[in-house]
N, C-alpha and C positions, 0 to 999 in steps of 0.2 A: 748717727748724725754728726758725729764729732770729727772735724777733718774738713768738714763742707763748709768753702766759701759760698757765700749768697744764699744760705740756708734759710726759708724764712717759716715759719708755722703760726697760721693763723687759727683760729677758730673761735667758737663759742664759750669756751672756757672765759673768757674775759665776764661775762656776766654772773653776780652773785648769784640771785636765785632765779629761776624760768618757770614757775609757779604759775602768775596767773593770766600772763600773755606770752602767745605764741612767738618767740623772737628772731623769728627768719627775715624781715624785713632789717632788723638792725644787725644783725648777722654779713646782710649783703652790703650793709654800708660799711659797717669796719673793713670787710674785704674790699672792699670798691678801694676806700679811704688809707689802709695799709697797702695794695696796690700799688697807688699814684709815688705815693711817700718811695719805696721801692725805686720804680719806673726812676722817679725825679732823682735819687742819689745816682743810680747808676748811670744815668746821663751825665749826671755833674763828672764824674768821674772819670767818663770818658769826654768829656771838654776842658775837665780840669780847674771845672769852678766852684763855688760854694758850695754848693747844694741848693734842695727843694727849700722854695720856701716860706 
């Protein structure tokens, strides 16, 4: 991975433990949520503005 621009890795690893709820609904919201964040810089980027925000 080293070399790559716009490299991005999400996943489940953000949560300490998964023990006693199933966590695919918040799973898809960090995704949804890291997504946008994404989307919104590389726009700014290519307009040349702030950023997401």
């Amino acid at each position: 991975m080293w070399g790559h621009e716009n490299l991005h890795v999400v996943d489940g690893s953000l949560h300490v433990t998964n023990g006693g709820v199933n966590p695919v609904l918040t799973i898809l919201a960090l995704a949804y949520r890291v997504s946008r964040h994404v989307a919104g810089r590389m726009s700014a980027e290519e307009t040349g503005t702030s950023g997401p925000p």
